[in-house]
N, C-alpha and C positions, 0 to 999 in steps of 0.2 A: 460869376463864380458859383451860383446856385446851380445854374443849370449845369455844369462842368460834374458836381458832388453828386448828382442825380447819376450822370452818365456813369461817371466811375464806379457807384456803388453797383447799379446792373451789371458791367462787366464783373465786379470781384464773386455776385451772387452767380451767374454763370458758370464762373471757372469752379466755383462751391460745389455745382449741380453736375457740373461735368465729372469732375472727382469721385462725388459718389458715385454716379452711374460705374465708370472705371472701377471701383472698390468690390460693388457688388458683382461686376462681370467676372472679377479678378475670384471671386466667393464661392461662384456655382463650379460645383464638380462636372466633370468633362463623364460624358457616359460609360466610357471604355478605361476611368479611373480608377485605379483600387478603392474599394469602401474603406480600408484602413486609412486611408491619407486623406481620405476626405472624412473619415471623423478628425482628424491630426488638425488641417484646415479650419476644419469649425470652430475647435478648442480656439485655435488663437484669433480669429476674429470675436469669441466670444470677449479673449482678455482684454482686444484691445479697444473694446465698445462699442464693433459695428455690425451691423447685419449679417444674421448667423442663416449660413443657405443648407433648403434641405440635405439629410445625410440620409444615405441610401443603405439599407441595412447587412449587416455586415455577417449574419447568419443566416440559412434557410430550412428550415424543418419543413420534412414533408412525411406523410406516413406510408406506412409498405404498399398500401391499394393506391397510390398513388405515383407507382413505379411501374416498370415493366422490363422487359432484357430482351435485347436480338438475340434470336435462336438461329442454329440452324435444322432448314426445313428442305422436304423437300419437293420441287416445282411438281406439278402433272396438267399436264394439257386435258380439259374437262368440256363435256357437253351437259347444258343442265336440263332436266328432266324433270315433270308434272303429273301427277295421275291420281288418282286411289285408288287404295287399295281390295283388294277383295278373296277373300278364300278361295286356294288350289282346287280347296276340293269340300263339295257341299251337295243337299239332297233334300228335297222335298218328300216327307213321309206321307204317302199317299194311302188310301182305304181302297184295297184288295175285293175289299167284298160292299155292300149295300146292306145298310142296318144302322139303329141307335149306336149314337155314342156313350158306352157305359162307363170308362174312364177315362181319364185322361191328368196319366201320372207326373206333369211333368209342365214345366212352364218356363218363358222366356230367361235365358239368361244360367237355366242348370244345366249342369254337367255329365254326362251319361256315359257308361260305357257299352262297347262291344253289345249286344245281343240282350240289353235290358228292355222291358218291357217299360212303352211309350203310352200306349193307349191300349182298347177293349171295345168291339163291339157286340152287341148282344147277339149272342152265339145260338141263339132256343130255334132257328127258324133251318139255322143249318144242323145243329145236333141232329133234328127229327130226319131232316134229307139223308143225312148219313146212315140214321137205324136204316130210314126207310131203302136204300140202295144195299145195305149188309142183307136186308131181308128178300129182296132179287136179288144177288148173290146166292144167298142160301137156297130160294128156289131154283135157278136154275143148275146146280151142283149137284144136283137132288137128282134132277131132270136128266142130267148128262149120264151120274152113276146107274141110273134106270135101263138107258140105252145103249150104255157099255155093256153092263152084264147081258143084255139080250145081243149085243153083238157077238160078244165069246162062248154063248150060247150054239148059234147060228154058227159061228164060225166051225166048232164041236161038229154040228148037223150037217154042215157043208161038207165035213170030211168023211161022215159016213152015207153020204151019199142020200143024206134023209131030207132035205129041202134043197130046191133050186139054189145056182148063181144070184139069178135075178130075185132071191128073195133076204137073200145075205147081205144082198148090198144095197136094200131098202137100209137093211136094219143098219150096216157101216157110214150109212147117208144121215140119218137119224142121229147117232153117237158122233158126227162130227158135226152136227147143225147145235147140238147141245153145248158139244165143247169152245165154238166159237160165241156161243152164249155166255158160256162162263167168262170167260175172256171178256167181253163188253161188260160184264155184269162190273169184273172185278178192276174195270178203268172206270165205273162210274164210282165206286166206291170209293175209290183211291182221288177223283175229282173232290167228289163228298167230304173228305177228312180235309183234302187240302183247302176245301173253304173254309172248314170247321179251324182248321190252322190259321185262314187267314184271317178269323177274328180279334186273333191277337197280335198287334204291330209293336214291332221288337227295332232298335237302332241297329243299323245296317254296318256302324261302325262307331268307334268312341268321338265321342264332339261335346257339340253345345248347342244349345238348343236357342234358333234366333229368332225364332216367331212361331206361334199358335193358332193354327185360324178357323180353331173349332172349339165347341163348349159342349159341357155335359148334355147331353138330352138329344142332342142334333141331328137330323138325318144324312148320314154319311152315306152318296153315291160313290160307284164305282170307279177312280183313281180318282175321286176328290181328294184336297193336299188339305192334310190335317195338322203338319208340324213341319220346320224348317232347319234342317240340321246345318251345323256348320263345324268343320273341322280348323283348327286355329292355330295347327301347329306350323305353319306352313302358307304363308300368305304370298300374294302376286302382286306386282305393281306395272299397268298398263299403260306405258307414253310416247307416244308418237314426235318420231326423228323424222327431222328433213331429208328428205331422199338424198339430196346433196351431204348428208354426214355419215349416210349407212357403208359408205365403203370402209370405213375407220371403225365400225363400230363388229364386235363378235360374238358370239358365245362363251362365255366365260370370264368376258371381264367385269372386275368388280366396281360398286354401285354403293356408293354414301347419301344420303339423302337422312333426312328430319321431317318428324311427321309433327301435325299439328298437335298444342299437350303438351309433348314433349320436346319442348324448343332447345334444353339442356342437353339431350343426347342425344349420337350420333348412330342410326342404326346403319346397318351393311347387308348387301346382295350381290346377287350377280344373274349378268345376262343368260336368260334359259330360253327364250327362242327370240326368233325375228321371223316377222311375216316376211309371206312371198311376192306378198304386192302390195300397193299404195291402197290407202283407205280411199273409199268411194268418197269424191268432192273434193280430195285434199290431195297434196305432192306429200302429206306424209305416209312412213310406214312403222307399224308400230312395234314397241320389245316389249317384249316382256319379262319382267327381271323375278326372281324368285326371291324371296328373304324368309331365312326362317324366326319361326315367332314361337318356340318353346315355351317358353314360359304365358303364352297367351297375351303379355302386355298390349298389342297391337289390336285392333276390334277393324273389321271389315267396313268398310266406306269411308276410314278417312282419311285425309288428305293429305299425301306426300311429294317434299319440293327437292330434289337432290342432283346428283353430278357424277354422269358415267365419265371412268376417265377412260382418256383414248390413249393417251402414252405417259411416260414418267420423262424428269430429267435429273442433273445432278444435285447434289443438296446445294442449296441456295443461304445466307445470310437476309432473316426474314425480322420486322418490328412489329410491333402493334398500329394498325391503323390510328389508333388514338393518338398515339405520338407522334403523329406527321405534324407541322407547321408553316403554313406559306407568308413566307415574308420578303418583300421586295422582289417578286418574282421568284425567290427558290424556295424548295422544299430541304426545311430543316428540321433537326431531331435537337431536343438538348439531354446532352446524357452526361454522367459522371463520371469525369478521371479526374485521380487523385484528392478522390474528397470535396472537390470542385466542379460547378457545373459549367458544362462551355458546350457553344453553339457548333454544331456539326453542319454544316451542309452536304447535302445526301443526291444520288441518282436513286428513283424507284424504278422499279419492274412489273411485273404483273402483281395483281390485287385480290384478295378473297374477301368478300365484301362476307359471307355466310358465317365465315371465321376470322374475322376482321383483324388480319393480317396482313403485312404487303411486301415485298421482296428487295429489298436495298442492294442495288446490283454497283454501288461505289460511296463510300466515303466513310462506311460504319463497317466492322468485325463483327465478328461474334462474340456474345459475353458482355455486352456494354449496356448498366444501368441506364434507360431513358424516364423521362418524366411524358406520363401517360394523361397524367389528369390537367383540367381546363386550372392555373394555378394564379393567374393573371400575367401581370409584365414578367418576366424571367431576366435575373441578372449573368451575364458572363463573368466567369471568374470568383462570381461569391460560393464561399465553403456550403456544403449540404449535410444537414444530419436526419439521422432517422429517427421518427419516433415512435416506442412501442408501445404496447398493451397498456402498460402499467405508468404510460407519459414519460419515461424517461428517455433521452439521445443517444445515439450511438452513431458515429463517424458513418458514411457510406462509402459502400468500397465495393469494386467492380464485382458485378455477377457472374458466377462460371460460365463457361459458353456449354452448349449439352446438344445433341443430336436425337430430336424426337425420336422413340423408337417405333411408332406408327406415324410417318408422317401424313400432315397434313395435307390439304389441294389449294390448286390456287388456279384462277380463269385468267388467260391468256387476254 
């Protein structure tokens, strides 16, 4: 009988064990359950004093950076391009003449215009050159008018028959050796002045001045480079295309790229030549795109990474890279209809990794709030609110759709 009372009581603790286990299966909310009914659920397992299973929250507040909205964008087939940059147009201001350097107005990084005075060199060596060539000038002027008047003299005598031919045209020979003396006199003088001019170096045009590579006191030789001008309004960007992509690519199309700095904006160009052959060592050939730089923001050597486009297409239906999610093999978005978030599964298309966006070619519209930021697990079906500045909520509700009006690029 004893051992009978042993057995029975292990089967009755059994069927006990088995019971709860059933109780609490019967407890856990199913994942694809309303969060309503599984608060409902809890309540009465709470009343009837058995094990109360997680409840899965029944609000979800998220804040506006933590949103985003398909747009529509539009596609363009892109080849991306590398170079730096360098000024159209630039000038080494070189010394004309050989002498000290007596000034030197002007230093890296100022702004100059037109026909201002750069530099000075000391002028005392050519001044005298000059007197001294105005003073042969004068003597030979002197010399000519001597031997004019004895020509028209002569010439007078010749008509009365009072001296030879042959002694007229001594004197005619004499008044033109003079006058070709004036003549050299008055091209050394005019040399003379213009070194005297060349002691003062003036900017050849308005720029910026990039480099210095001379000091006061210095001995300045003849085209030694004493300042380095650069012009800024107007910069170049040099990048070598694979020969295999030069048939798509022309003159005149336009060129997005971002320069280092300024990772925030988007500056623009466009193609201003293409060489006529490959670079020596390489199957590339290189363009060169023009960008203007007005305002100066841009500084020569540095480094630009952008995207010539080759064609356009229709507007596209585009998301935020951030809102993509791979789960179970597909790519999904979760976005908000009707105040609720629910799991989209999506087809993408081409990708802009620069402007990290990517092309939703089925399953999403345009206009459709997505959740952008890392939020953790994401419920289907629970309500979403937004919270603003001031921490209070407000319902979320679908975003307009809107048609950039510069659109964007995207690489194929």
């Amino acid at each position: 009988m004893k051992a009978r009372s042993i057995v029975l009581s292990l089967v009755l603790l059994a069927a006990v064990g088995a019971g709860g286990v059933m109780v609490g299966k019967r407890l856990q909310p199913k994942p694809d359950q309303d969060p309503a009914r599984g608060v409902a659920k809890a309540a009465q397992a709470a009343k009837a004093g058995g094990p109360v299973a997680p409840v899965a929250p029944t609000v979800m507040e998220v804040a506006p950076t933590d949103l985003g909205a398909s747009e529509t964008r539009e596609v363009r087939r892109e080849l991306p391009l590398t170079g730096q940059l360098r000024p159209i147009r630039q000038a080494f201001v070189r010394a004309k003449v050989a002498g000290e350097v007596l000034e030197l107005q002007v230093k890296e990084g100022e702004t100059v215009k037109s026909g201002q005075v750069l530099a000075r060199i000391n002028p005392a060596e050519y001044r005298a050159r000059l007197d001294e060539r105005m003073a042969a000038l004068a003597g030979s002027r002197a010399t000519w008018e001597n031997n004019e008047r004895t020509r028209k003299n002569n010439e007078e005598l010749l008509r009365k028959n009072f001296i030879s031919q042959q002694a007229y045209d001594n004197t005619l020979a004499n008044s033109s050796v003079a006058l070709e003396q004036v003549k050299a006199a008055e091209a050394n003088v005019a040399l003379a002045r213009k070194s005297l001019d060349d002691t003062i170096l003036r900017a050849p045009w308005a720029g910026m001045i990039a480099e210095r590579t001379a000091q006061l006191g210095d001995r300045a030789a003849v085209d030694m480079k004493l300042l380095n001008l650069v012009d800024l309004s107007r910069l170049e960007l040099e990048a070598a295309v694979p020969a295999s992509e030069i048939p798509s690519v022309a003159v005149g199309q336009q060129v997005a790229f971002r320069v280092e700095g300024f990772s925030d904006r988007l500056f623009k160009g466009k193609v201003a030549r293409i060489a006529p052959q490959a670079a020596a060592g390489s199957r590339s050939i290189l363009v060169y795109i023009d960008m203007p730089n007005s305002d100066g923001t841009l500084k020569g050597g540095m480094f630009a990474k952008g995207n010539l486009t080759l064609s356009r297409s229709d507007a596209v239906v585009a998301v935020p890279i951030a809102a993509l999610r791979e789960e179970r093999g597909d790519t999904v978005v979760y976005a908000i209809k009707d105040g609720r978030l629910a799991r989209l599964p999506i087809k993408v298309g081409a990708r802009n990794e620069d402007e990290a966006w990517a092309e939703v070619t089925q399953g999403l519209d345009a206009g459709v709030r997505v959740i952008k930021s890392n939020l953790g697990t994401l419920i289907p079906g629970i309500e979403v609110r937004i919270t603003n500045a001031s921490g209070a909520t407000e319902p979320a509700r679908t975003a307009p759709a809107k048609t950039e009006p510069a659109p964007a690029s995207a690489k194929q």
